[in-house]
TISEPA-962859 format. One record per residue (C-alpha): residue number from 1; residue in one letter; x negated, y, z. Coordinates in steps of 0.001 Angstrom, whole numbers, plus 500000, padded with zeros to 6 digits. Each point is the difference from the previous one (the first is absolute). Example, Ala and Ser with C-alpha at 12.3 -4.5 7.8 and 13.67 -1.06 7.14 Angstrom:
- 1, A, 487700, 495500, 507800 .
- 2, S, 498630, 503440, 499340 .
% end
This chain:
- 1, X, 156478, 144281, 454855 .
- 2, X, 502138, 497523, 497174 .
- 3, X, 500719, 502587, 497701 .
- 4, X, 503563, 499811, 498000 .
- 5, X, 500892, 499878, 496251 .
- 6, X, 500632, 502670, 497737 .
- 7, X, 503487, 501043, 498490 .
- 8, X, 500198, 502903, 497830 .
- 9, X, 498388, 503570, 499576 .
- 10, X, 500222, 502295, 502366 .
- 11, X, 503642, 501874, 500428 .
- 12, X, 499961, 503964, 499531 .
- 13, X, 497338, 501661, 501879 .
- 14, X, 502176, 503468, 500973 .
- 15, X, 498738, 501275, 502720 .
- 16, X, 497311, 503382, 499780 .
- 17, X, 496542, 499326, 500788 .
- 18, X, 499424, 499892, 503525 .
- 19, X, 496405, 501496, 501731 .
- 20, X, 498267, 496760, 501666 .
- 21, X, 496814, 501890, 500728 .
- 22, X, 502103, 499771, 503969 .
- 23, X, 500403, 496243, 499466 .
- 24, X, 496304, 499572, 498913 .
- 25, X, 498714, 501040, 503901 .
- 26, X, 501300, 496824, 501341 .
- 27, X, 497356, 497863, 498379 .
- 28, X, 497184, 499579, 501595 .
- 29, X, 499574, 500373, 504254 .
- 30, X, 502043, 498803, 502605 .
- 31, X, 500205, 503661, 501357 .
- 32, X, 501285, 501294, 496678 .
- 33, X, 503246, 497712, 500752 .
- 34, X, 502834, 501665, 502199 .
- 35, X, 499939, 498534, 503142 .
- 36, X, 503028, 499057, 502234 .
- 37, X, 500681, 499126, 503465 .
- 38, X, 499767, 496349, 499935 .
- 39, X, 503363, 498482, 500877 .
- 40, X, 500448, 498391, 503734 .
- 41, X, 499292, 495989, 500169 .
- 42, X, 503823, 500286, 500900 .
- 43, X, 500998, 500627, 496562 .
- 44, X, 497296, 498323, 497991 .
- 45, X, 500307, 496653, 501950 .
- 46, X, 496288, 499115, 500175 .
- 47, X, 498290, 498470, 502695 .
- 48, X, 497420, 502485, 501523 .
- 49, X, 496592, 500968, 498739 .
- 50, X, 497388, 501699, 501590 .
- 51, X, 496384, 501759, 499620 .
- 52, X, 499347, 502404, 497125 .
- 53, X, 502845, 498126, 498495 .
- 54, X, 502589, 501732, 501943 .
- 55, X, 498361, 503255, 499284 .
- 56, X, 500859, 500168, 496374 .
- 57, X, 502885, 501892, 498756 .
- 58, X, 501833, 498730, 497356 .
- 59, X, 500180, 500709, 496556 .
- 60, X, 502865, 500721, 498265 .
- 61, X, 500578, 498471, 496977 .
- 62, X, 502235, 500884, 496999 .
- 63, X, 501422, 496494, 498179 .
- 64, X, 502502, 500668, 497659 .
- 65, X, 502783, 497030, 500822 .
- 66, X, 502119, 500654, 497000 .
- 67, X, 498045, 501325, 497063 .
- 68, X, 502076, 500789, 496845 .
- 69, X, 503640, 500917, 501290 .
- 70, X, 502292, 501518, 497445 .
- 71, X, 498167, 497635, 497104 .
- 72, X, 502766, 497269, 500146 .
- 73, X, 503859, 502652, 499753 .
- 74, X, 501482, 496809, 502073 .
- 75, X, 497360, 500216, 503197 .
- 76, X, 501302, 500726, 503445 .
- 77, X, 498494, 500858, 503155 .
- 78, X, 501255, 500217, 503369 .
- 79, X, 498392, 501651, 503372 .
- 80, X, 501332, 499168, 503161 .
- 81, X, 498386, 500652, 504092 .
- 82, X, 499936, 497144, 502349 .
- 83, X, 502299, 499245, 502844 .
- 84, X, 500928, 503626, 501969 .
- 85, X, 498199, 502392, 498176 .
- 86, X, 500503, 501815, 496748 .
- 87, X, 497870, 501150, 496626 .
- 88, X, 498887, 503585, 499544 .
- 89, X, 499507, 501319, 496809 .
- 90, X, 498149, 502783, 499068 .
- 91, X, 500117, 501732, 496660 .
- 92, X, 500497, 503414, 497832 .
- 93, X, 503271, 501231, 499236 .
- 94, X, 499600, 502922, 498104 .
- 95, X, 497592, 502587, 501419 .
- 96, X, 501075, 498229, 503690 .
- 97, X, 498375, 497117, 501837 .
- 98, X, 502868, 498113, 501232 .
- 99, X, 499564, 497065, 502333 .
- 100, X, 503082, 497587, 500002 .
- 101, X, 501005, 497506, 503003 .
- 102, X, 501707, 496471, 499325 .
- 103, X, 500529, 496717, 502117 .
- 104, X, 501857, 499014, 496994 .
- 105, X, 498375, 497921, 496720 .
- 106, X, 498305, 501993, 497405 .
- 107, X, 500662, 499452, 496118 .
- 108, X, 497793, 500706, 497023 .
- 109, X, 501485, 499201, 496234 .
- 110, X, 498186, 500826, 496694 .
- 111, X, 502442, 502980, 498110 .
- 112, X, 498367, 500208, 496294 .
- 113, X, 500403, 503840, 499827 .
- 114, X, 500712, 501304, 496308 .
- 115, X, 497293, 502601, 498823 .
- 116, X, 501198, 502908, 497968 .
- 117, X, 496876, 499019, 497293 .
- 118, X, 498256, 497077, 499985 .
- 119, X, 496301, 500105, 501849 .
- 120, X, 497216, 499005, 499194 .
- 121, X, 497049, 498752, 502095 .
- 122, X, 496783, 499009, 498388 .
- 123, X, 496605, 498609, 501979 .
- 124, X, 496788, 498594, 497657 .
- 125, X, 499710, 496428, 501155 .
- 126, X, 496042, 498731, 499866 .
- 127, X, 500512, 496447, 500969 .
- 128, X, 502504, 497616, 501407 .
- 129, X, 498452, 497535, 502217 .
- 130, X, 501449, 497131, 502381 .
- 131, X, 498473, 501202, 503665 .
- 132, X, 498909, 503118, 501264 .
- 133, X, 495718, 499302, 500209 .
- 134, X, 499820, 499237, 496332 .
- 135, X, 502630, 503012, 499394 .
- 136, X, 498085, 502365, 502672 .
- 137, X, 496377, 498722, 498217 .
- 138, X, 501251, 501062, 496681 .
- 139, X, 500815, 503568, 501617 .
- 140, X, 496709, 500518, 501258 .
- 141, X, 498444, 498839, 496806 .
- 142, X, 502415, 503242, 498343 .
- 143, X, 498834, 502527, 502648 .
- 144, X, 496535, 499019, 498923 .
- 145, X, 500917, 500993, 496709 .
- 146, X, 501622, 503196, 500997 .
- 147, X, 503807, 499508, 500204 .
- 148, X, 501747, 500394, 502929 .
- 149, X, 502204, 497450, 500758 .
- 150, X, 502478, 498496, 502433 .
- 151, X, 500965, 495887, 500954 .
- 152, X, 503667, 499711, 499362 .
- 153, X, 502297, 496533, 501041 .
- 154, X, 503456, 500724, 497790 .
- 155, X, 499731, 496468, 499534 .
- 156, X, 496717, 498447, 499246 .
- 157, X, 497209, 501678, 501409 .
- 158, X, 498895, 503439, 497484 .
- 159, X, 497385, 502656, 499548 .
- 160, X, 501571, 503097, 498834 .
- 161, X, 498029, 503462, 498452 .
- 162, X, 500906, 501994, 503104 .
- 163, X, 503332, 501601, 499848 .
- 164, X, 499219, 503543, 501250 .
- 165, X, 497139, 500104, 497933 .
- 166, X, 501422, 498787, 496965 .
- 167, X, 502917, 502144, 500583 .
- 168, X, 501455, 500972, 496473 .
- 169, X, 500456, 498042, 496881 .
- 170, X, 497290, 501520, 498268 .
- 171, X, 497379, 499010, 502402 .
- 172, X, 500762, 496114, 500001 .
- 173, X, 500702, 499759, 496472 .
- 174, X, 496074, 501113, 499921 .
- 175, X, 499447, 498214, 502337 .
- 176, X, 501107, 496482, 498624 .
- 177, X, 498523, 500939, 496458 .
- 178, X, 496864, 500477, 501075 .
- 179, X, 500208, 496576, 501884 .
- 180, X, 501419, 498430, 497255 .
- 181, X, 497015, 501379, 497460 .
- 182, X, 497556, 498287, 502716 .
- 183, X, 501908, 496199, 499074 .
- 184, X, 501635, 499931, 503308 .
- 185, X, 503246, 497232, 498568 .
- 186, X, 501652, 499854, 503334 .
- 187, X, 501171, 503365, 501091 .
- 188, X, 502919, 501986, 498806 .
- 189, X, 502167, 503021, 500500 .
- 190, X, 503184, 498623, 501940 .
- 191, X, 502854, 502429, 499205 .
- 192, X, 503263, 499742, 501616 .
- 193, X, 503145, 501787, 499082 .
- 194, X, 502721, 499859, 502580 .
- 195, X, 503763, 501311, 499825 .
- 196, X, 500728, 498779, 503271 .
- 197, X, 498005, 499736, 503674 .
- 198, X, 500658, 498541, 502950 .
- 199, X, 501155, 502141, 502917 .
- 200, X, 500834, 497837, 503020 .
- 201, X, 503409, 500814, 502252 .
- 202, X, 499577, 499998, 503771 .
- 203, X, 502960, 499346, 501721 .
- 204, X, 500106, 501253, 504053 .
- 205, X, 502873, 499971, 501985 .
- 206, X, 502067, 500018, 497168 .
- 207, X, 497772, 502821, 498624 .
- 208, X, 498566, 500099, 496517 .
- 209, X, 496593, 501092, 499369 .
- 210, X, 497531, 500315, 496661 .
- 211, X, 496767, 499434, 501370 .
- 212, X, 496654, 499798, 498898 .
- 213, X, 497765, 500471, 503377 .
- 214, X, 501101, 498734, 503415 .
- 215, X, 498484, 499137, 502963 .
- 216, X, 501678, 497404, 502078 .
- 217, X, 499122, 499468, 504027 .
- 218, X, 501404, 498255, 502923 .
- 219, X, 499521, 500378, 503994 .
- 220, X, 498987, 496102, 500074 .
- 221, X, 497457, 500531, 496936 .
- 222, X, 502135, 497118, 498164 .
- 223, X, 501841, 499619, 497028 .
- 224, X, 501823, 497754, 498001 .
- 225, X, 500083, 500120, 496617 .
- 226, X, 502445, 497712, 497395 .
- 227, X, 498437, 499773, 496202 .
- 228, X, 501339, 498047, 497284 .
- 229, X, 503377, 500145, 497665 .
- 230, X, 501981, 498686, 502725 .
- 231, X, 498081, 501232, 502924 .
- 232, X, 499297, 496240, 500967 .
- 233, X, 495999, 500875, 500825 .
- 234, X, 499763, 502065, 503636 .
- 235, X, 497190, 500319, 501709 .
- 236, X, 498759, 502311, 502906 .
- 237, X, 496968, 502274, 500171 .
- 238, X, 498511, 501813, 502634 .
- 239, X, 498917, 503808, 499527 .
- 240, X, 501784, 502493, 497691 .
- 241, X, 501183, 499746, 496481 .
- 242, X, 499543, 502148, 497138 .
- 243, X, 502135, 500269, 496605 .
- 244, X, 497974, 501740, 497723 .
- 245, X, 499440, 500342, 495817 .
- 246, X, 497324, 497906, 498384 .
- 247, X, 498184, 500548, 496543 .
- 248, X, 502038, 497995, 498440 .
- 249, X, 503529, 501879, 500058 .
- 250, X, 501433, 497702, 503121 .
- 251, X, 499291, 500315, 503806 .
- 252, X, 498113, 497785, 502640 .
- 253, X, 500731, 499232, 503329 .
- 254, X, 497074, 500320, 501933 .
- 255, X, 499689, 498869, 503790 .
- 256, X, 497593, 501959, 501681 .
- 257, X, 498751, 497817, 502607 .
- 258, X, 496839, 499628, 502473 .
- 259, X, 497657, 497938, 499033 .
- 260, X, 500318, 497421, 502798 .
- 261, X, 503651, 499448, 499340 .
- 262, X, 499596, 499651, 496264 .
- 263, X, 497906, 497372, 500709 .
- 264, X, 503176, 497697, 501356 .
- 265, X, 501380, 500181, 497250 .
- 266, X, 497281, 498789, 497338 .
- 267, X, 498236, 497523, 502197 .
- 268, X, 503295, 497288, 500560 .
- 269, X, 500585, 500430, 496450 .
- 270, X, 496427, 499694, 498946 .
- 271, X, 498127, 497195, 501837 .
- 272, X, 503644, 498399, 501400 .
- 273, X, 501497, 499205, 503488 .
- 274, X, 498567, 496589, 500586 .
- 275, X, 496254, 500922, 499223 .
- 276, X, 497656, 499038, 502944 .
- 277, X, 499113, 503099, 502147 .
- 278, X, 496281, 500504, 498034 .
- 279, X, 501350, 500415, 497036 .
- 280, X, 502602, 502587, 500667 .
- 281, X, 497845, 502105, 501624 .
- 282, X, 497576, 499791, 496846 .
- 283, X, 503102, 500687, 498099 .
- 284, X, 500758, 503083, 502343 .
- 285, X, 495986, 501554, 499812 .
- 286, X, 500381, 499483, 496258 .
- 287, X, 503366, 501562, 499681 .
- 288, X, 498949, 503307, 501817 .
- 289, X, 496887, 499867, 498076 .
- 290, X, 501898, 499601, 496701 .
- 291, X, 502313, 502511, 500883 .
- 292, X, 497492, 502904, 501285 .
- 293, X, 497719, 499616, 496578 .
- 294, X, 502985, 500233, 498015 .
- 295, X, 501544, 502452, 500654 .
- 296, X, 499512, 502539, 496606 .
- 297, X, 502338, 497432, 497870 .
- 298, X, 503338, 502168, 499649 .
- 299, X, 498569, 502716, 500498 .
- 300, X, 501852, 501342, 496587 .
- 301, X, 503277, 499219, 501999 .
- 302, X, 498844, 501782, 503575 .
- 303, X, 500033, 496945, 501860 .
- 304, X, 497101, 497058, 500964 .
- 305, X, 501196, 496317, 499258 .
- 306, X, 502213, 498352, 499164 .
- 307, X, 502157, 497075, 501577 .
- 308, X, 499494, 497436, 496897 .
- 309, X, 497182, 497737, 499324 .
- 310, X, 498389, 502615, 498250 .
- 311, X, 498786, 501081, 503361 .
- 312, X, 500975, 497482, 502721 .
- 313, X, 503417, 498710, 500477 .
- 314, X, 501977, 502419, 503393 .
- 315, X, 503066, 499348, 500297 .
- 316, X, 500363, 502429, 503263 .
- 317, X, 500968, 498444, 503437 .
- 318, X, 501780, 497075, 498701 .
- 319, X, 498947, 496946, 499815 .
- 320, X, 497064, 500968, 503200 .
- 321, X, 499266, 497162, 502876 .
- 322, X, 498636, 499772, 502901 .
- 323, X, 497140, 498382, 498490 .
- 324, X, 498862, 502195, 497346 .
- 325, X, 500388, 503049, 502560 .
- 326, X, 497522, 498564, 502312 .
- 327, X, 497822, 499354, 496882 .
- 328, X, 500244, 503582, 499120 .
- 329, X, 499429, 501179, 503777 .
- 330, X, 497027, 497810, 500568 .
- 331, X, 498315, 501681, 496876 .
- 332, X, 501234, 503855, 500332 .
- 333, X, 498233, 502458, 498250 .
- 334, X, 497592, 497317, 498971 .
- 335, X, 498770, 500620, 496135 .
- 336, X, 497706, 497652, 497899 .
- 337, X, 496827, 502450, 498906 .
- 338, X, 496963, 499364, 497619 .
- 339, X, 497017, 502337, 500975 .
- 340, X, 502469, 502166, 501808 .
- 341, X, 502455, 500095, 497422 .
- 342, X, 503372, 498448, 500086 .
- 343, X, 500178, 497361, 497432 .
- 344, X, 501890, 499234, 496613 .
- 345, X, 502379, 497477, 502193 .
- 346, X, 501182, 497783, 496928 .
- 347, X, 501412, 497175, 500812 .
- 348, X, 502316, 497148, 498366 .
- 349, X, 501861, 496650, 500604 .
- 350, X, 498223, 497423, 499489 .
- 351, X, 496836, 500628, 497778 .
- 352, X, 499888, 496074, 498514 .
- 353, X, 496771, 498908, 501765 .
- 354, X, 497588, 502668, 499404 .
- 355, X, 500144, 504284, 500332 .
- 356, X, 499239, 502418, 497410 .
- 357, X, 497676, 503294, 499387 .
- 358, X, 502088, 503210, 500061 .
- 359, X, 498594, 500313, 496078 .
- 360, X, 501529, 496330, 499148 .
- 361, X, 503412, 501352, 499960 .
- 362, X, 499661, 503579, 499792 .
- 363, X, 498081, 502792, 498350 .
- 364, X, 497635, 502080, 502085 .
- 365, X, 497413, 499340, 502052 .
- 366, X, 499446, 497048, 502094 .
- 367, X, 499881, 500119, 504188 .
- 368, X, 497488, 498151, 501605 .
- 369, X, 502045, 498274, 502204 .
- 370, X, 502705, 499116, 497501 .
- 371, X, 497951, 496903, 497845 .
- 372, X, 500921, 496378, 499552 .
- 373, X, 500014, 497686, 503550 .
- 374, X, 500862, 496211, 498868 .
- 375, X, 503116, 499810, 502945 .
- 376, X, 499347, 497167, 501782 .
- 377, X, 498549, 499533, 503575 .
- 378, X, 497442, 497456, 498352 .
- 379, X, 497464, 500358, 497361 .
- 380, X, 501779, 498040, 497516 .
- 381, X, 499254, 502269, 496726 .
- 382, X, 496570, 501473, 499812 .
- 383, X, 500541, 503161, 497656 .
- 384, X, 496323, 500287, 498960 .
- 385, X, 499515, 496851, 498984 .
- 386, X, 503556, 499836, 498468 .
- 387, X, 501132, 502993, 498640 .
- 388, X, 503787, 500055, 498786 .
- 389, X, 499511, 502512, 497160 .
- 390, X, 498694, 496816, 498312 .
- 391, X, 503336, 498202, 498506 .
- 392, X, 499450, 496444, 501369 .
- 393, X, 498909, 500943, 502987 .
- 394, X, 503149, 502443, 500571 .
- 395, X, 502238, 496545, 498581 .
- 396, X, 498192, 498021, 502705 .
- 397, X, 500587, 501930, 502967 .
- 398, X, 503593, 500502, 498967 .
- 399, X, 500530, 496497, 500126 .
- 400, X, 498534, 499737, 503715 .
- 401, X, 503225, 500065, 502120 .
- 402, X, 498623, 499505, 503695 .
- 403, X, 497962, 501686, 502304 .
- 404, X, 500540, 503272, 499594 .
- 405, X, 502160, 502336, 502336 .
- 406, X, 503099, 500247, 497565 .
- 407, X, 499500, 496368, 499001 .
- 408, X, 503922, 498700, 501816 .
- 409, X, 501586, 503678, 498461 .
- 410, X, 502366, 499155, 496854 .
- 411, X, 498602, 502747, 497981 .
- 412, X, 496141, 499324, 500420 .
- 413, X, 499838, 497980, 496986 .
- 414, X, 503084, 500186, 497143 .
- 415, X, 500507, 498860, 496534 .
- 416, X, 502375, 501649, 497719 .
- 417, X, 501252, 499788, 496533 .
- 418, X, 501390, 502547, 497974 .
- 419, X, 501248, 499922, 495988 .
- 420, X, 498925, 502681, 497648 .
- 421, X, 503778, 501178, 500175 .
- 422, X, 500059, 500955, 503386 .
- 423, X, 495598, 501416, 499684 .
- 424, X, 500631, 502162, 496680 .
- 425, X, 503157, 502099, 501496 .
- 426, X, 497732, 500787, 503468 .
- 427, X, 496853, 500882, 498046 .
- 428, X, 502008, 502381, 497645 .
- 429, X, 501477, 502283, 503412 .
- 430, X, 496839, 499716, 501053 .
- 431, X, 498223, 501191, 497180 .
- 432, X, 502897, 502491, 499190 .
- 433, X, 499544, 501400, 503835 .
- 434, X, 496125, 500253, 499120 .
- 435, X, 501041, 502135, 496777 .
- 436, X, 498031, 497469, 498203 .
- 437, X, 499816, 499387, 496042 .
- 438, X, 499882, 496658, 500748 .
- 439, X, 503626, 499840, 501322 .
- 440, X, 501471, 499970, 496619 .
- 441, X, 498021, 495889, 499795 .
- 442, X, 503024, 497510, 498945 .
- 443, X, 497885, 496300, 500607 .
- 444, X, 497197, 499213, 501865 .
- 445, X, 497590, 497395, 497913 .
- 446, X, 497679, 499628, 503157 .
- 447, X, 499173, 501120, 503641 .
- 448, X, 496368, 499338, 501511 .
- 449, X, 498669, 501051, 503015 .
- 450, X, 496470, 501512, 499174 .
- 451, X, 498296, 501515, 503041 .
- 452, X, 500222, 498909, 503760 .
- 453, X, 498443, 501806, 503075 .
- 454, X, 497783, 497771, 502745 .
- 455, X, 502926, 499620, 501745 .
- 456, X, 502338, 498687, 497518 .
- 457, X, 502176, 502930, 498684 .
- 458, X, 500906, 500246, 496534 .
- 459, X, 497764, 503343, 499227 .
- 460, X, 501170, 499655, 496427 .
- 461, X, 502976, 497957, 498007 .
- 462, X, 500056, 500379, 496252 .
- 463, X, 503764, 499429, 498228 .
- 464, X, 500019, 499788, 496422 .
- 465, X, 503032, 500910, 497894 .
- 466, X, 501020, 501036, 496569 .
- 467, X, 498925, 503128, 500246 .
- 468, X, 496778, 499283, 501560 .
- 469, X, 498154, 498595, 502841 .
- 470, X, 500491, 502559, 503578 .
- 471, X, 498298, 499518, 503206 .
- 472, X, 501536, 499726, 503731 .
- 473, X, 497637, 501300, 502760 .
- 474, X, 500218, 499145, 503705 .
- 475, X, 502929, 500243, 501646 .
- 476, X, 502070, 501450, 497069 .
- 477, X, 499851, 495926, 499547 .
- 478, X, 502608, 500096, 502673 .
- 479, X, 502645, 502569, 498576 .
- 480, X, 499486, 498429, 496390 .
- 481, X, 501466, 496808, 500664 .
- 482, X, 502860, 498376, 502149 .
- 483, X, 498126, 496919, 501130 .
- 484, X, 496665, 500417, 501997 .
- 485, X, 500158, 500980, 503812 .
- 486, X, 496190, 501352, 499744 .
- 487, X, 497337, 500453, 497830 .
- 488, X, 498875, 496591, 500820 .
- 489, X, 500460, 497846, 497420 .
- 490, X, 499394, 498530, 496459 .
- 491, X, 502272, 498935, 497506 .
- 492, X, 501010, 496799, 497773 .
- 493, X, 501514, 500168, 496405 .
- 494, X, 503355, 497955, 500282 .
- 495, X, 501535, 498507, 496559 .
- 496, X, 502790, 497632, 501876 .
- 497, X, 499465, 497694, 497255 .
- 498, X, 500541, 501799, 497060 .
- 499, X, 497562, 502057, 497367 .
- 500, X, 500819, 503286, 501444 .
- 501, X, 498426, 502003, 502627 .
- 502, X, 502946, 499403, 503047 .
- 503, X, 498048, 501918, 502588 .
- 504, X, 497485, 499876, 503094 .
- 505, X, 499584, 498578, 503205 .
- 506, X, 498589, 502353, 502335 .
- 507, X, 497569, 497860, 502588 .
- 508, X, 499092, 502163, 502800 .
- 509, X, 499733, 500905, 504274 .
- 510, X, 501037, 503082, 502087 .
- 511, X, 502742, 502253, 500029 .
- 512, X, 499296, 504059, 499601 .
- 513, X, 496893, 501668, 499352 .
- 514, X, 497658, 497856, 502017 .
- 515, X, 497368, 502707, 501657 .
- 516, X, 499775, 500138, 503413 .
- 517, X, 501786, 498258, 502292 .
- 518, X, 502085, 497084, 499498 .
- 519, X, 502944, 500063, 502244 .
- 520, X, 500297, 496578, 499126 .
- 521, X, 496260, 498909, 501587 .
- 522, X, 499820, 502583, 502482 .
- 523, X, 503339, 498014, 501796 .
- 524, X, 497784, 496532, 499678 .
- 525, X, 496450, 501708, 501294 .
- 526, X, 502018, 501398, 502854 .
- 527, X, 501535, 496098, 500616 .
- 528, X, 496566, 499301, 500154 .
- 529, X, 499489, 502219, 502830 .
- 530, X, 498603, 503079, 498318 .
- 531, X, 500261, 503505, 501205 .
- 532, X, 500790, 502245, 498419 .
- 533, X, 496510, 501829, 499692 .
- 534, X, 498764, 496577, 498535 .
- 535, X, 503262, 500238, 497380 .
- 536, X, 499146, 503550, 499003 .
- 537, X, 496215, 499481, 499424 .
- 538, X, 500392, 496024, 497724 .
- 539, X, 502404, 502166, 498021 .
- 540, X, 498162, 503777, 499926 .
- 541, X, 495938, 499138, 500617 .
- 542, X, 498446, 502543, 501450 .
- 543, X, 502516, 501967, 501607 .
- 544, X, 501099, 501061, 503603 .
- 545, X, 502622, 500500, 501925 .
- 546, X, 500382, 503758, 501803 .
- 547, X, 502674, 502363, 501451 .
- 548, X, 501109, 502223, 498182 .
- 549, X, 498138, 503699, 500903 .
- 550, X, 498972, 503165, 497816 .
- 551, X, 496367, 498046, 499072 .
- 552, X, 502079, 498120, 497708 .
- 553, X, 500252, 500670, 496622 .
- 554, X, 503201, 499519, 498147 .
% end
C-alpha cells in the first residue's frame, strides 16, 4: 500500500513470451480460483469459527516473497525444513521429472552465465508510473485505443505494448512511431543488449543443479527461507514454494499459500501487535478484501501479489501472535463488499486528519465509498462549509493539531525543509524514470502548487526551470521529491537569509496515500469502543460486511 522509489530501467527482459490467456481465468469469481482443503485449526493456530464461515474453502493464493532474484550477481538464498522433516523438490532434468529428498539446507547463488552472442530483449514502454491504479488506468485507456497491453513492475510500476503481440522488431518499431506521430513524449522503445544472464546454482546434498523451474514442498507445509547477501533475513512460510522466471530476465519466489494463512502474515505487519482487538479485525476483513480484488497485478510474472507495500506487507509466519490470529479467526472468510462487489480496499497510515477520493491520488474512476471523511469522532471540520481545495482553508486545518484520531501519532502533522541541492537531483531521476524532456532542467526559478482536490491533495504542482515550467500531478508529487510523506501539504519559499532561492519547507499531515482507512484512526475509534462494523462503514460509507460466497463479485 506505501509504494517504493524507483532506481534504474528495467534489466534485460530475456525470457520468450509466455501465453497468459490461462492466467487471465483467475480474475473474476470465487469458483474460478483453485480451491484447497483448508488446513486443520491444528496447523493454522486459530481459535475456532463456526456457521457458513467454517464452510468456506480456502483460497490459495500466489505472493511472490522474493521478486527479482538473479538481478543483484551477489544475492543468496537459502531453503531449509523445520525441525524433523525435510524439503522436496520437484523439477525437470532433462526430458525426466526428478523429485529430490533433503533434511539438509538448500543453497541458491546467482552464476552470470556467458552467452555465445550478446541478446537482445526489447519491450515498447507506454508509461512509467509510481503505483499500479494509475499504471493499470493508463492500460485501459490503451486498450480503448486498440493496443494490447500488459502492467509490468521491473521496478516502478509499467505498461508495456504486449509482448506476444508485439513480437518482432518490426512490429514495435511501428508501433512506437505511430505513438510518437500522435505527441505521446513519455513512451519509448527500451532495448537491452546483454552478454551475460543470470543462471542461479542449486546446491543439494552436495549436488549441483542449473535450474530455472522448481517446485519446493514439505510434509509440515513449512519452510524457511534465508534472503539477503549474508543470509541474515529468514523467515518461515507455510504452503509450497515456487522458483520460477519472471519478465524481467531473473526469477521470483513465490509462496503459494491459502488464503487464511496468508493473512498471518500481512495483518501483524500491517495494523501491528498492540492494536486493540476492533481494529485488527478491520485490518484482517480489509486485508482479505484487498487481497481477493487484487489479484491480476503480476499476472505478467504468473503469480498474484506481492509481499512489499506495493500490495500489503507478508512476511509469512513470522512475526504472527496470538492476538492477531484470533483477529483473523473471529473474521474468517469475512470480505468488505459494495453492492455485492468486493471493494477497492485502499488503505494507508495515517491520512493527516481527513480521507481522500480514489480520483485525488489516482487516475480512473472514483468509488463511491472511497471519498473524503474528516477523521475524527467529532464534527470538528465541516467539509461543505469549508472546503480544503481552497488554500487558506487547507493552511487552517493543517494547523489544527487536536481532536482528530491520529492527533497523539508523530507523523500526523510534520514540517520539513529541504535545499534545492538535495530537490533538483530527486526531480531529475524522477523525471529521467518518466522519460521526460523536462529531466534535462539544471535550476528551478519557482515551485507553486496550483490545483487542490476537496480534500486537500495537491491535484496539480507546477515547477519552473530553465527550460520551462512542467507540471506534477497527484501522487507522482510523492516519487518527485524526497521530503513529503503524502500529498498533503503546501509549500514555503526558504532564502535562509540570503538573495537566493535556498529551498522549501514542506507543511503538511498524513503518511501514504490517505484513501480509505487510516490505520492510524481506526486503532483510536476502536479505543473508543468501536466495532469493527462501525470502523469499516466511518471509513468506507455505504458498504457491508458479507462472507465470502459465489454471489460475490471479484
Amino acid at each position: 500500500m506505501r509504494q517504493k522509489h524507483h532506481a534504474t530501467k528495467p534489466m534485460s527482459k530475456l525470457l520468450p513470451s509466455r501465453d497468459v490467456k490461462n492466467r487471465r481465468t483467475r480474475r473474476h469469481t470465487f469458483w474460478r480460483f483453485s480451491l484447497t482443503v483448508l488446513m486443520t485449526f491444528s496447523l493454522l493456530g486459530l481459535t475456532g469459527a463456526s456457521g457458513t464461515q467454517d464452510k468456506v474453502k480456502d483460497l490459495d493464493l500466489r505472493v511472490g516473497i522474493v521478486q527479482r532474484f538473479g538481478a543483484e550477481p551477489t544475492a543468496k538464498l537459502q531453503l531449509e525444513a523445520t525441525k524433523d522433516d525435510r524439503l522436496q523438490l520437484k523439477f525437470l532434468d532433462g526430458d525426466k521429472n526428478r523429485t529430490v529428498m533433503t533434511t539438509k539446507p538448500v543453497q541458491l547463488e546467482v552464476v552470470m552465465q556467458q552467452l555465445p552472442s550478446p541478446a537482445i530483449a526489447e519491450v515498447v514502454v507506454l508509461g512509467t508510473y509510481r503505483t499500479y491504479e494509475t499504471a493499470e488506468d493508463s492500460a485501459n485507456q490503451w486498450r480503448k485505443q486498440g493496443i494490447e497491453v500488459e502492467i509490468a513492475q521491473p521496478e516502478r510500476w509499467q505498461v508495456w505494448a504486449k509482448r506476444d503481440v508485439y513480437n518482432t522488431p518490426l512490429l514495435r518499431r511501428l508501433l512506437f512511431q505511430g505513438i510518437k506521430s500522435q505527441g505521446n513524449q513519455l513512451a519509448y522503445l527500451d532495448t537491452q543488449v546483454a552478454a551475460k544472464v543470470p543462471q542461479v546454482n542449486w546446491v543439494v546434498n552436495g549436488e549441483s543443479y542449473r535450474l530455472k523451474n522448481v517446485e519446493i514442498s514439505t510434509a509440515k507445509n513449512l519452510i524457511r527461507v534465508k534472503d539477503g547477501k549474508k543470509l541474515d533475513t529468514t523467515r518461515v512460510y507455510a504452503g509450497k514454494i515456487h522458483f520460477q522466471p519472471n519478465a524481467y530476465g531473473t526469477y521470483t519466489l513465490v509462496n503459494q499459500v491459502p488464503l487464511e494463512i496468508y493473512l498471518r502474515g500481512v495483518v501483524p505487519h500491517e495494523i501491528g501487535t498492540d492494536a486493540p482487538k476492533a481494529a485488527m479485525e478491520a485490518q484482517a476483513i480489509l486485508a482479505r478484501t484487498y487481497a481477493l480484488r487484487n489479484l491480476r497485478r503480476f499476472a505478467v510474472d504468473n503469480y498474484e501479489l506481492c509481499a512489499s507495500t506495493h500490495c500489503q506487507v507478508y512476511y509469512g509466519l513470522t512475526g504472527a501472535t496470538n492476538k492477531t490470529d484470533q483477529a483473523i479467526a473471529a473474521t474468517k472468510g469475512m470480505v468488505l463488499t459494495y453492492k455485492n462487489q468486493l471493494v477497492d480496499a485502499l488503505y494507508s497510515s495515517t491520512t493527516g486528519g481527513v480521507t481522500a477520493y480514489f480520483s485525488d491520488v489516482w487516475n480512473g474512476e472514483d468509488r463511491p465509498y472511497l471519498r473524503p471523511v474528516v477523521d475524527t469522532p467529532t464534527n470538528l471540520w465541516d467539509l461543505s462549509k469549508q472546503n480544503l481545495a481552497d488554500e487558506q482553508n487547507f493552511q487552517k486545518f493543517i494547523s489544527l493539531k487536536q481532536g482528530f484520531n491520529e492527533s497523539t501519532w508523530d507523523v500526523f502533522r510534520w514540517y520539513k525543509e529541504s535545499s534545492l541541492d538535495r530537490i533538483i537531483p530527486d526531480l531529475q531521476k524522477f523525471l529521467q524514470a518518466k522519460n521526460s524532456p523536462y529531466a534535462a532542467f539544471k535550476t528551478i526559478d519557482a515551485m507553486s502548487i496550483t490545483k487542490r482536490s476537496r480534500s486537500g491533495r495537491i491535484l496539480e504542482l507546477a515547477v519552473k526551470t530553465d527550460i520551462g515550467t512542467f507540471t506534477l500531478h497527484k501522487d507522482e508529487v510523492r516519487s518527485a521529491f524526497a521530503a513529503p510523506r503524502s500529498t498533503l501539504f503546501y509549500i514555503v519559499p526558504l532564502n535562509k537569509g540570503e538573495p537566493e532561492l535556498w529551498g522549501y519547507a514542506f507543511v503538511g499531515g498524513g503518511l501514504g496515500h490517505g484513501v480509505g482507512l487510516s490505520q492510524t484512526g481506526a486503532q483510536n475509534l476502536a479505543k473508543l469502543g468501536w466495532n469493527n462494523e462501525k470502523i469499516l462503514q466511518f471509513y468506507y460509507p455505504g458498504t457491508a460486511i458479507k462472507p465470502l460466497s459465489p454471489e460475490i463479485k471479484f
